[in-house]
N, C-alpha and C positions, 0 to 999 in steps of 0.2 A: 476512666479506663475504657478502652474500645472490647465491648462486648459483643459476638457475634446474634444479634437476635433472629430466628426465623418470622416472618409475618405471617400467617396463617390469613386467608382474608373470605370467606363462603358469600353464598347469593343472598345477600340482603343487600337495602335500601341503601344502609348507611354505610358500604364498602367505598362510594366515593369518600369519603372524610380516610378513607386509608392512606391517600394521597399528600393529605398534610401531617399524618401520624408519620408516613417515613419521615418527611421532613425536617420533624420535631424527634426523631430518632436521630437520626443523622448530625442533626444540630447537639446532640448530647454525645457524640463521639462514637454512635455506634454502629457499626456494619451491617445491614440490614439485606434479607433476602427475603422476598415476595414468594409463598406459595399461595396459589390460589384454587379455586375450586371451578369446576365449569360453570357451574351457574352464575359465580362472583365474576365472569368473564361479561358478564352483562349487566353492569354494576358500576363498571370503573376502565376507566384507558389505559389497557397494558403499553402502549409505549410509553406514555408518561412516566406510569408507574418504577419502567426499566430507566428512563433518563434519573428519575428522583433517585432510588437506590442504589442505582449502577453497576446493575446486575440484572440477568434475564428474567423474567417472571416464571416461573416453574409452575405447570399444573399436569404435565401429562403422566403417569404413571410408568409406565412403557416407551421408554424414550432412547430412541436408536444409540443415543451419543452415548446415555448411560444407565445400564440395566439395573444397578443398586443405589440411582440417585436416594431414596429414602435413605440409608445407612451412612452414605457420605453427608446428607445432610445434619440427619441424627446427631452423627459424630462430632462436628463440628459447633454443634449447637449450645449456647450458655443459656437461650429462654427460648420456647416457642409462645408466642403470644397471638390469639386469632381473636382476631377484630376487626369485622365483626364476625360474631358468633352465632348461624340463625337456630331455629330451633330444632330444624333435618340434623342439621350437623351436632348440636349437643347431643342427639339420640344417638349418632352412627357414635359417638364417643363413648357414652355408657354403656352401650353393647356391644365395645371392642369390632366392631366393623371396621374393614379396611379395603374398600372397593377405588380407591385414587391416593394421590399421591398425598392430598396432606391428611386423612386420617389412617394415610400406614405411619405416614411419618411418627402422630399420635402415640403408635402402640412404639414405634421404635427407640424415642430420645428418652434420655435419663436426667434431662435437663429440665428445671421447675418450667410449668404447665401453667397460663393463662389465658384466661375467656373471657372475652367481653360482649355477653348476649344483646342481641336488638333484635325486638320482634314486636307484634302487637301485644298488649296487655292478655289478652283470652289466650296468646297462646303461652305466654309466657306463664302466666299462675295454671295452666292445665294441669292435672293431677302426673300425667306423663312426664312429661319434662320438670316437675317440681322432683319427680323422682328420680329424673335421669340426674339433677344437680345435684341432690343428696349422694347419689352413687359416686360422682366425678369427687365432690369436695371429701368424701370416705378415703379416697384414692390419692389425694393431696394436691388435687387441682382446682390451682387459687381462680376465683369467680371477683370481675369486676363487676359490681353490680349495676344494672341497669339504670336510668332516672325515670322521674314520672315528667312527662310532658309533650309537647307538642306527636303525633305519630304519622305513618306514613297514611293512614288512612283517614286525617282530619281529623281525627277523635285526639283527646289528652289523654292521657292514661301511663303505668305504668310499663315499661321497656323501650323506653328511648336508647339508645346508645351512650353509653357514659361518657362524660366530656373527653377530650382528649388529653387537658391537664389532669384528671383524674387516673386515665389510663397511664401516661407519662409516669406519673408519679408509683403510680401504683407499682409498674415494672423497676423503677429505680430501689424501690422499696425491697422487693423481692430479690434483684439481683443483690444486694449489700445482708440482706437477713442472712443467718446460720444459725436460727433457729436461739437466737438473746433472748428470748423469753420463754424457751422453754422449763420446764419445770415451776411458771410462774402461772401463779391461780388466780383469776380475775374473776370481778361482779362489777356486772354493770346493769343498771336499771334506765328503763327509755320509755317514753310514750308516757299517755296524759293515765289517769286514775278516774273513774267513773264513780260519785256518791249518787247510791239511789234518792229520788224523790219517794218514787211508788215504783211498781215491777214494767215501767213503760219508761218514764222520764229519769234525768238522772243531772246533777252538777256534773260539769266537766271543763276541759280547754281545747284549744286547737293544737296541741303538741303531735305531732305525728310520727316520733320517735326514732325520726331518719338520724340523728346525730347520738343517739345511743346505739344504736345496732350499727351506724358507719364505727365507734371504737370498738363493740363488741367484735367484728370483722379484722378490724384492722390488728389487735392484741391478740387474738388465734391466726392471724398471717405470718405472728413473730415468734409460732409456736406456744402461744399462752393455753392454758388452759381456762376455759370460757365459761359463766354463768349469762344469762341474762336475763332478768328478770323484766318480762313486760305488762305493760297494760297495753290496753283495747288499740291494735293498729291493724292495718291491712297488709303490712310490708312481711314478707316470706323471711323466713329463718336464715341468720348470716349462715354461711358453708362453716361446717366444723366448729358450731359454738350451739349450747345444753340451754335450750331456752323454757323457763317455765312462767306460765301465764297468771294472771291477776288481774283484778280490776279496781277494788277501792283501797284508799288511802291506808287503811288497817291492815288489809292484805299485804301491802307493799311494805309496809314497817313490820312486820310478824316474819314476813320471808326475809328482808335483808337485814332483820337484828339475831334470824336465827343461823345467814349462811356467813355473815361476814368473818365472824371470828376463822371461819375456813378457809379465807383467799387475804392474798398479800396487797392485791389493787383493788380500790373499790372508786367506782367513778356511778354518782349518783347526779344521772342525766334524765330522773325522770323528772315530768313538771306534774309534782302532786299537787292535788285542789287543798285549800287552803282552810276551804269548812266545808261540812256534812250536813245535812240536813238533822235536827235531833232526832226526829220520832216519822220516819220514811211508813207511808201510807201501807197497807198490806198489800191493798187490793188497787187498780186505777182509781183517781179520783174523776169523775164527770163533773161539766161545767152544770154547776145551777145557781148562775144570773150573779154570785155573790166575788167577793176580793177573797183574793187567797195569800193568807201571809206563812212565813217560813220562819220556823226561827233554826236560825246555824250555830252549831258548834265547831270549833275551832280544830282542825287535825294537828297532829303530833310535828313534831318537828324529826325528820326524821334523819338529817345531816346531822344535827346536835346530837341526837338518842348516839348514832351509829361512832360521832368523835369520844362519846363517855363509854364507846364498849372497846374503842381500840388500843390496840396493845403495841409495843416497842417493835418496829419495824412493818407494819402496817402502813399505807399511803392513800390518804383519803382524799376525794376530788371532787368538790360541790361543783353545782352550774347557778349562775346567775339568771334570771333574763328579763332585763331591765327596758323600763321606760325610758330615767335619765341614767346616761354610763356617768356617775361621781365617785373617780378615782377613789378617796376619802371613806365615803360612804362605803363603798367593796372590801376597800381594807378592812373597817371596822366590818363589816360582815362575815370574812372571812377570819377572822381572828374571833370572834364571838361565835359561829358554829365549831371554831378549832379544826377546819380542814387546813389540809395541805398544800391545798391550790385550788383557788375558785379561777373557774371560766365563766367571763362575764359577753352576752348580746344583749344589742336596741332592739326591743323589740319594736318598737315605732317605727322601723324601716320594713316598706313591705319588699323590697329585694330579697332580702335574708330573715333566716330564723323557722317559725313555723311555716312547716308543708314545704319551704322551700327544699331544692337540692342544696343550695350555697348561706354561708355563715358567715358571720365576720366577728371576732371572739377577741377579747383581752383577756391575756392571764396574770392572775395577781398572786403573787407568794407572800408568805407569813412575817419575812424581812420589811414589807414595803415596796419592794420594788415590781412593776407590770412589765410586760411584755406584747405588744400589740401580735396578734400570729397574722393579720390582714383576711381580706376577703378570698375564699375559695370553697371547692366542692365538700363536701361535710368528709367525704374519703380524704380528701388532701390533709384538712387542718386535721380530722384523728390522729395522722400518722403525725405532723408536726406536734401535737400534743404527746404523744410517747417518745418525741424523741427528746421533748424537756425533763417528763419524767426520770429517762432515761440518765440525763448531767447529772439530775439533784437524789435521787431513791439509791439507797442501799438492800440489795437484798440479805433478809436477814439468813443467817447460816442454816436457818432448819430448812429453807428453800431453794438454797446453791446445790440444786440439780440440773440449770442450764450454764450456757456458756455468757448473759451479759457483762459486762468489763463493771468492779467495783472500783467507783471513784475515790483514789486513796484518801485524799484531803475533805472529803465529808463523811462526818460522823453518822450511823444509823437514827433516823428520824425517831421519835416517840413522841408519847403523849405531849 
């Protein structure tokens, strides 16, 4: 269906890639109109840009041809989408500024709101704009989130500009939701779990928790209502989801055996450590000359604990992440913790998985049968991930306060 999208495009780096975004717009059937900002003028080739969309690049505010272009725009608008997003511009949005034409536009359209920030990492976690994004996501303006990698200033770091299949998707996403998951309560746990040794050292993994907070995000996009339970990451709060923190294994089984009985989706994406040290030191230990041995006790299983507390119409979602992917073996995994669907990664491949942005995930159901979802950004395959939920989950009746469609031919899931 041909959707009219506004482009929003401000002064960053990464306003050239706006160029293949129309295109990859266009290529999806949709009408695309360029506003841009003066600074974005230095950025990217407005002719170009007018041959790609086929339409004039709009930035003046005050424009002889037409004094209420912002309302005519406004009007006609199904998504305004600014990509990229820099960090002037998120502020003149949370503080309702309107000094050009694409943040009057901002205050004008009633049509869903998306951003897709690119900036340096220092400016993007700055206390300011961490606050101006809490204010925008308050207001129901969906946040593509940034990646971590390469930046314009040679450093790696977090606020790259999001792929373009991420954004792509992300807007398809948005244009087709009305809000199917609302009145649905979800927990999701992400990032690794930290056992102390002593008050310095600690067991842990390399999980970084980018693929539980990409479904935390993506299930409050479809209007869910969000828990997320994390351990120890660096990654800022998804927009619009109730995140409480933890660090060791015990923690995370106390918190999600006490909230789960309260949400309908529980997708447990954290990678908890597998033993504890028994008798964690009080104080640091100092090296003198000698071997130092550990003895470990084993942590709790905590996809098993949380399949013995659920109840008829619950849907429960382990994660794998495997050395060898053995079809067989997963099945038998997931029928022996009793979820409802495991998502299985190699972790042997260093392209995908930990710290990476992108995944590459099989999902196995309790019938026996997989489903490869393929390689893509941890945003992409979330949303492909709820939208299987979606075929096979019944919501049970004490939850039918949003609008998702119940699949007449399956029966509500249980124990």
């Amino acid at each position: 269906m041909c959707r009219k999208i506004l482009l929003g495009i401000t002064g960053s780096i990464a306003a050239y890639k706006a160029l293949e975004l129309i295109r990859l717009l266009r290529q999806d059937g949709h009408d695309v109109q360029v506003v841009a900002t003066k600074s974005a003028l230095h950025f990217f080739p407005v002719l170009t840009a007018e041959v790609f969309s086929g339409h004039p690049v709009y930035s003046d505010l005050f424009d002889p041809a037409c004094s209420v272009r912002h309302i005519e725009l406004a009007r006609e608008a199904d998504a305004l989408l600014i990509a990229p997003a820099s960090a002037d511009f998120l502020s003149k949005m949370a503080l309702g500024l309107a000094d050009d034409l694409l943040s009057t536009l901002c205050l004008a359209v009633t049509c869903p709101v998306l951003v897709a920030p690119a900036m340096e990492e220092n400016m993007y976690v700055h206390p300011a704009i961490r606050e101006h994004r809490i204010t925008l996501a308050a207001r129901g303006v969906f946040e593509i989130a940034p990646e971590t990698g390469p930046l314009a200033s040679g450093k790696e770091g977090l606020g790259r500009f999001a792929s373009l299949e991420t954004i792509r998707h992300s807007l398809k996403t948005k244009l087709l939701e009305n809000g199917s998951w609302s009145g649905v309560r979800v927990l999701v746990s992400a990032g690794p779990t930290y056992e102390p040794i002593d008050p310095v050292r600690f067991l842990g993994n390399r999980s970084s928790g980018k693929m539980g907070y990409a479904l935390a995000a993506a299930s409050a996009a479809r209007g869910a209502h969000v828990t997320l339970i994390s351990g120890p990451t660096s990654l800022p709060p998804p927009p619009g989801v109730d995140v409480r923190r933890i660090e060791t294994a015990e923690d995370l089984a106390n918190s999600m055996s006490k909230m789960f009985p309260e949400h309908d989706i529980c997708f447990m994406a954290a990678a908890v450590s597998d033993y504890r040290p028994d008798r964690p030191h009080p104080s640091k230990k100092k090296k003198d000359g000698t071997s130092w041995t550990l003895s470990l006790l084993e942590n709790p299983d905590i996809l098993a604990s949380l399949s013995r507390q659920k109840s008829p119409g619950q849907f429960l979602v382990g994660f794998a992440a495997e050395s060898e992917m053995n079809p067989e073996k997963l099945l038998e995994k997931l029928r022996k913790k009793g979820a409802d669907m495991l998502l299985a990664n190699d972790i042997s491949r260093p392209d995908i998985g930990f710290s990476s942005d992108e995944n590459e995930m099989t999902l196995f159901s309790p019938d026996g049968t997989s489903l490869p979802l393929g390689k893509h950004s941890k945003t992409v395959l979330s949303n492909k991930i709820l939208d299987e939920i979606e075929k096979v989950w019944r919501r049970p009746a004490a939850s039918t306060k949003g609008n998702m469609e119940q699949p007449n031919e399956i029966a509500p899931l249980s124990d």
